[in-house]
KEKE-3310 file (N, C-alpha, C; in steps of 0.2 Angstrom, whole numbers, plus 5000, padded with zeros to 4 digits):
npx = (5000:4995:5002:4997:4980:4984:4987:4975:4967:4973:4973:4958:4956:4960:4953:4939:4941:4939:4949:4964:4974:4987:4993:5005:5008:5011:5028:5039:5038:5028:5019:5010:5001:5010:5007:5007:5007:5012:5023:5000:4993:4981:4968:4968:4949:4943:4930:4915:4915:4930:4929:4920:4927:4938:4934:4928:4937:4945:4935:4934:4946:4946:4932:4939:4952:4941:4936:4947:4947:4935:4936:4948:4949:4947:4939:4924:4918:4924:4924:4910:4912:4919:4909:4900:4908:4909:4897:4890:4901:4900:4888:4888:4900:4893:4882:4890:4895:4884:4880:4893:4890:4877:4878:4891:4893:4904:4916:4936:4944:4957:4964:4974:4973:4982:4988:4982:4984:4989:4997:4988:4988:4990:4989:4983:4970:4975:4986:4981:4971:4973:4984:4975:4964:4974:4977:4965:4958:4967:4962:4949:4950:4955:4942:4935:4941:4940:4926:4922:4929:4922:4909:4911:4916:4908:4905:4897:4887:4877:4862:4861:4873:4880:4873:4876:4890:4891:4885:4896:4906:4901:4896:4909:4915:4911:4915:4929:4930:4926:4935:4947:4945:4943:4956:4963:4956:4961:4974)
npy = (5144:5134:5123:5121:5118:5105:5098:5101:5091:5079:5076:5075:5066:5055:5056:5054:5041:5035:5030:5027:5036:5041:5059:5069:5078:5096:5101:5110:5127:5128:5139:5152:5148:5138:5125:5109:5095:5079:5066:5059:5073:5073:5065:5046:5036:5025:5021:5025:5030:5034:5045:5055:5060:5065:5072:5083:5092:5096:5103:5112:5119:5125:5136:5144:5148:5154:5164:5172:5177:5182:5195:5201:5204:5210:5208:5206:5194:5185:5186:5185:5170:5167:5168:5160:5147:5148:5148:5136:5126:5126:5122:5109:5103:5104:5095:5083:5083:5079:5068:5061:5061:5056:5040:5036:5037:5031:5029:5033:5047:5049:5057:5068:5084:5086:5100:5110:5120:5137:5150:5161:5174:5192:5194:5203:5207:5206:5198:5191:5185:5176:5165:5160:5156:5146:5136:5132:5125:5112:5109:5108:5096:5086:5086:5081:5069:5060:5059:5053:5042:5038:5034:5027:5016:5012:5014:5019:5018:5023:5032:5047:5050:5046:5053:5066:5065:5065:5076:5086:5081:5083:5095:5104:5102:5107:5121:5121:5120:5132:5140:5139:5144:5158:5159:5159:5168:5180:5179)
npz = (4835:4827:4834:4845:4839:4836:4845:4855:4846:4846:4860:4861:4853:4860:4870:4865:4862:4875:4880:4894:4895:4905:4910:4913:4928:4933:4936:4950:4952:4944:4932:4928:4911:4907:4905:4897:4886:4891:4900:4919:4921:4917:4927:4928:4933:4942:4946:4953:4961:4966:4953:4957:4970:4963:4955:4962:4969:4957:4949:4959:4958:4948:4950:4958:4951:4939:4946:4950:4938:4934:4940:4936:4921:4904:4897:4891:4887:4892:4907:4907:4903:4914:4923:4923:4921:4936:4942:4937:4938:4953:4959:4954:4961:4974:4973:4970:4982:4989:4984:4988:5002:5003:4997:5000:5014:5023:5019:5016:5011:5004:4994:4986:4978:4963:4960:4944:4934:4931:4942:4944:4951:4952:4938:4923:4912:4896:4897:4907:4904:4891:4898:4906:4898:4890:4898:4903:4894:4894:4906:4907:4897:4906:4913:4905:4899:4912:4914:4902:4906:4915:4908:4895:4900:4909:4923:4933:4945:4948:4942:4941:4943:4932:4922:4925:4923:4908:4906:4910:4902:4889:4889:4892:4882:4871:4877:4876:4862:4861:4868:4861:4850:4852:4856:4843:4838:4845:4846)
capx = (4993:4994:5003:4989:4975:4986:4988:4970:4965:4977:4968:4950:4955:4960:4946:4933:4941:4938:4957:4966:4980:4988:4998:5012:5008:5017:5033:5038:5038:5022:5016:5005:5003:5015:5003:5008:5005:5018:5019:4996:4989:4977:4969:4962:4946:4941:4926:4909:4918:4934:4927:4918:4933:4944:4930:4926:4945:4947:4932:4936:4953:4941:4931:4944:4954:4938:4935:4951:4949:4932:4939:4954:4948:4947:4934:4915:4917:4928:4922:4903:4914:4918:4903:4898:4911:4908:4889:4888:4903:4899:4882:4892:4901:4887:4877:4893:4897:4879:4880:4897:4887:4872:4880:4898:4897:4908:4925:4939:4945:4966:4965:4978:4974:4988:4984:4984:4983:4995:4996:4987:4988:4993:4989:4975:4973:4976:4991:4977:4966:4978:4986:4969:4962:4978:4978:4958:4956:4968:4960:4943:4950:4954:4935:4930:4943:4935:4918:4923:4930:4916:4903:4913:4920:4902:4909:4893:4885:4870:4859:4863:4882:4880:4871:4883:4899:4889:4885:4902:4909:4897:4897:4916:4921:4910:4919:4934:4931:4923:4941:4952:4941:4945:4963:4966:4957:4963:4982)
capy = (5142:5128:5118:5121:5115:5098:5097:5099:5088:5072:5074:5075:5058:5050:5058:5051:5035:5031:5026:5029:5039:5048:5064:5071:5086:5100:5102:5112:5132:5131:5146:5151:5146:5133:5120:5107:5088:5077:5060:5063:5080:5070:5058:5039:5034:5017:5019:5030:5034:5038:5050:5059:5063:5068:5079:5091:5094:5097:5109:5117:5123:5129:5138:5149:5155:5160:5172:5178:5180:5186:5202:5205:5202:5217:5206:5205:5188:5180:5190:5181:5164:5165:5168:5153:5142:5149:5145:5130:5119:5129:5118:5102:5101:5103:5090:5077:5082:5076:5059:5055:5059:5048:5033:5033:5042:5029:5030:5040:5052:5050:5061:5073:5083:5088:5107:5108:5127:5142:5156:5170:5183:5197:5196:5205:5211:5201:5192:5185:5179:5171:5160:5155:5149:5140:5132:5129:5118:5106:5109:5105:5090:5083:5085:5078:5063:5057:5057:5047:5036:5034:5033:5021:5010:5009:5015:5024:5014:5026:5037:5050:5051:5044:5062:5071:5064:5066:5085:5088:5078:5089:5104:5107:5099:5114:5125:5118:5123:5141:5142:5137:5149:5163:5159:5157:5175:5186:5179)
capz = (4836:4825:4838:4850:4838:4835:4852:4856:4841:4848:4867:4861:4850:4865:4875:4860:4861:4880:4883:4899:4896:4911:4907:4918:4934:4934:4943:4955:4949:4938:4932:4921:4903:4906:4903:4892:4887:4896:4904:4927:4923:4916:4930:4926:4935:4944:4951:4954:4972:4963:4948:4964:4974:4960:4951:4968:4970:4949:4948:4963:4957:4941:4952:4962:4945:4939:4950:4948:4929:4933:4943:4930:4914:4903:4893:4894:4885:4896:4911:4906:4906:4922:4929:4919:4926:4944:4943:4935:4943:4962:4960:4951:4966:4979:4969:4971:4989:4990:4983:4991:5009:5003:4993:5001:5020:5028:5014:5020:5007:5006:4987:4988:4972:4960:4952:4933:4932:4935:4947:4941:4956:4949:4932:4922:4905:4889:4901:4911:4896:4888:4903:4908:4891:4888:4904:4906:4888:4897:4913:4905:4896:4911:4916:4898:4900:4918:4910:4898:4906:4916:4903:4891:4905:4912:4930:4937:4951:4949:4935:4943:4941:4923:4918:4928:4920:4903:4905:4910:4896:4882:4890:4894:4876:4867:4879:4873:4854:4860:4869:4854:4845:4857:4858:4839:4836:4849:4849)
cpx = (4992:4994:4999:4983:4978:4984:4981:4968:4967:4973:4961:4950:4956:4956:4940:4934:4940:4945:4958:4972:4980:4995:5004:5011:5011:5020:5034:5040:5031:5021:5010:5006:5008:5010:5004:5008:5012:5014:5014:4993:4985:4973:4963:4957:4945:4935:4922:4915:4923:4933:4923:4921:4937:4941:4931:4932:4945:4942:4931:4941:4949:4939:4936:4948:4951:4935:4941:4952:4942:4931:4945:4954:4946:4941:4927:4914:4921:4926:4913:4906:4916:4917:4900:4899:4911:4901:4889:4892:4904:4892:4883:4894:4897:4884:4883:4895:4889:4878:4887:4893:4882:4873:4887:4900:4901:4915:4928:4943:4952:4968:4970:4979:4981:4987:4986:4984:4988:4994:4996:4986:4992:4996:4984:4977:4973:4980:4986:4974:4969:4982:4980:4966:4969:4976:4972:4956:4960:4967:4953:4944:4952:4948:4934:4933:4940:4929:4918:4924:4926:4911:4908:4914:4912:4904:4902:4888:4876:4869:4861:4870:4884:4880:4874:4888:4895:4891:4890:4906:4906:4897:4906:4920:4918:4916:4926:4935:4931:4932:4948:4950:4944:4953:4966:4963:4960:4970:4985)
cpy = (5135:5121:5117:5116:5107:5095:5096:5093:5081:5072:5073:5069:5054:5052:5054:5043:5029:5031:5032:5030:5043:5051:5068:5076:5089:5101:5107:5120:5134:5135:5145:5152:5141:5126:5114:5099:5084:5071:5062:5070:5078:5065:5053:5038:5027:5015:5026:5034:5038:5045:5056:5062:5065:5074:5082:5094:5098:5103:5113:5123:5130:5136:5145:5153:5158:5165:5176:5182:5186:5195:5205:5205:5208:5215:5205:5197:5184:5181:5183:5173:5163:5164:5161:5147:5144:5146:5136:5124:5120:5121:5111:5099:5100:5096:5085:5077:5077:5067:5056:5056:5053:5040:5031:5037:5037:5029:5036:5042:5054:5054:5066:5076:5087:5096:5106:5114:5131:5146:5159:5175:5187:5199:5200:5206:5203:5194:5187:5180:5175:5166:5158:5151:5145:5134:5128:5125:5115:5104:5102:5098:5086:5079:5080:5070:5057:5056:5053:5044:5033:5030:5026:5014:5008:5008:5019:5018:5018:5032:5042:5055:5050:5052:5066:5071:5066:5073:5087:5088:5083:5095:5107:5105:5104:5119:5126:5121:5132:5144:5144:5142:5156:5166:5160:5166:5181:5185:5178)
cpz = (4833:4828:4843:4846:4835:4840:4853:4853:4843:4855:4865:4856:4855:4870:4871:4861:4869:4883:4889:4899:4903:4908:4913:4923:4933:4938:4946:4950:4944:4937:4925:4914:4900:4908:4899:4891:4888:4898:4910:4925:4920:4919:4930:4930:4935:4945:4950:4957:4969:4958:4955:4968:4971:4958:4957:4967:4963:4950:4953:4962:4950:4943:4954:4955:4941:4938:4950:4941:4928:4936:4938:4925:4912:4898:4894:4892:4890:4905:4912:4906:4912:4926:4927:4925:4934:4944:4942:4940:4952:4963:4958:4958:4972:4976:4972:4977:4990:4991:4988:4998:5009:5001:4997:5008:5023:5023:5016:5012:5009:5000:4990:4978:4970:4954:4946:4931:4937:4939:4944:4945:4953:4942:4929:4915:4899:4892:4903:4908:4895:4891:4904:4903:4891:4893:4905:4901:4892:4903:4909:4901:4900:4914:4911:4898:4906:4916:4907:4899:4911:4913:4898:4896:4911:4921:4934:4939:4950:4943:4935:4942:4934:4921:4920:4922:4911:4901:4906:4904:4890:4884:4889:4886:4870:4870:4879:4867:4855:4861:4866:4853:4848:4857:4850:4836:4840:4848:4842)
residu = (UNK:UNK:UNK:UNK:UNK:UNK:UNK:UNK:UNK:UNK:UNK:UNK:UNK:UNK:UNK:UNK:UNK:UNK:UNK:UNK:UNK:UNK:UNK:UNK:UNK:UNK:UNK:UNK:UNK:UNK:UNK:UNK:UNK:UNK:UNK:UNK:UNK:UNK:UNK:UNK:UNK:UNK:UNK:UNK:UNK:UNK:UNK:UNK:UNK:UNK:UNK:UNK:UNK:UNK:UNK:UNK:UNK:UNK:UNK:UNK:UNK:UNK:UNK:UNK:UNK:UNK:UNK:UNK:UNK:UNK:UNK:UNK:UNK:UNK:UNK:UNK:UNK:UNK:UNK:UNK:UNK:UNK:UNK:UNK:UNK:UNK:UNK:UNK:UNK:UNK:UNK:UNK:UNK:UNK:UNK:UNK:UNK:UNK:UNK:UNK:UNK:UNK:UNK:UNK:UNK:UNK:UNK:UNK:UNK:UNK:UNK:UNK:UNK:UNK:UNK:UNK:UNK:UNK:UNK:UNK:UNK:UNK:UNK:UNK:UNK:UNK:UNK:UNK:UNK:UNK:UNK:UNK:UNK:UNK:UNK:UNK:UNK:UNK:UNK:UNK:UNK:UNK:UNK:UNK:UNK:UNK:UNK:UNK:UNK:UNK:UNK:UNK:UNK:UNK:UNK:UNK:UNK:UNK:UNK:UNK:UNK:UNK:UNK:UNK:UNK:UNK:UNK:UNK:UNK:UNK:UNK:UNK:UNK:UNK:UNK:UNK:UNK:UNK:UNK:UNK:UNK:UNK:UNK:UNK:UNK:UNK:UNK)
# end
């Protein structure tokens, strides 16, 4: 556990500090709980337009595991995060399909995203827990890294997408520590 709260501790310095590090995909076989910091799975933003079409993709993959955690979980606490993160980034996403319709309906959309998260079909139980916390702190720092470097880099074209990428960034970096927290006493 230790090396986790290091780990943690070194992304959320380079999350704090704005910089654009990119951290490495996973290769071919990912599964889950194999998450781990590497040269891309963390990706830089240029632009509103950019942070818009990378988030829906990023909080969509969020969405989809879930639901599967919300259906396999033997927990009430994790079970209640799930519904969390269904509700909250299902409407995140609507909100930003919105803006890229009204601010950017002529750009074509060539993103091809890259998952950051393992295959959890056919997991449940403690197994399921513990690959998806592992896996969703570096998820969620992904989201927390994007916002930042919106907000630091003063990349929001509109008020709008500011407050977005803010709420993202504080919301998902508490749920960041709850996670740690979760993971340091149950495991």
């Amino acid at each position: 556990m230790k090396k986790y709260l290091i780990a943690t501790l070194i992304i959320l310095t380079i999350i704090a500090s704005g910089a654009n590090y990119v951290f490495a995909q996973p290769g071919p076989g990912f599964g889950p709980g194999m998450m781990g910091m590497g040269p891309g799975m963390m990706e830089s933003v240029d632009s509103e337009y950019e942070f818009l079409v990378k988030m829906i993709p990023h909080h969509e993959e969020a969405v989809y595991n879930a639901k599967i955690l919300r259906d396999n979980t033997n927990r009430e606490e994790m079970r209640e995060f799930a519904e969390d993160i269904i509700e909250v980034q299902t409407s995140e996403i609507e909100e930003m399909e919105k803006y890229l319709e009204k601010w950017y309906p002529d750009r074509t959309n060539d993103y091809v995203y890259q998952p950051m998260m393992g295959n959890y079909e056919g997991l449940t139980g403690e197994e399921l827990d513990f690959y998806f916390l592992e896996d969703m702190i570096f998820h969620h720092m992904g989201a927390v890294m994007m916002s930042q470097q919106l907000i630091v880099r003063g990349l929001d074209e509109h008020q709008e997408v500011y407050l977005l990428a803010r709420n993202i960034r504080d919301s998902q970096r508490q749920e960041i520590f709850m996670m740690r927290n979760w993971l340091n006493n149950w495991y």
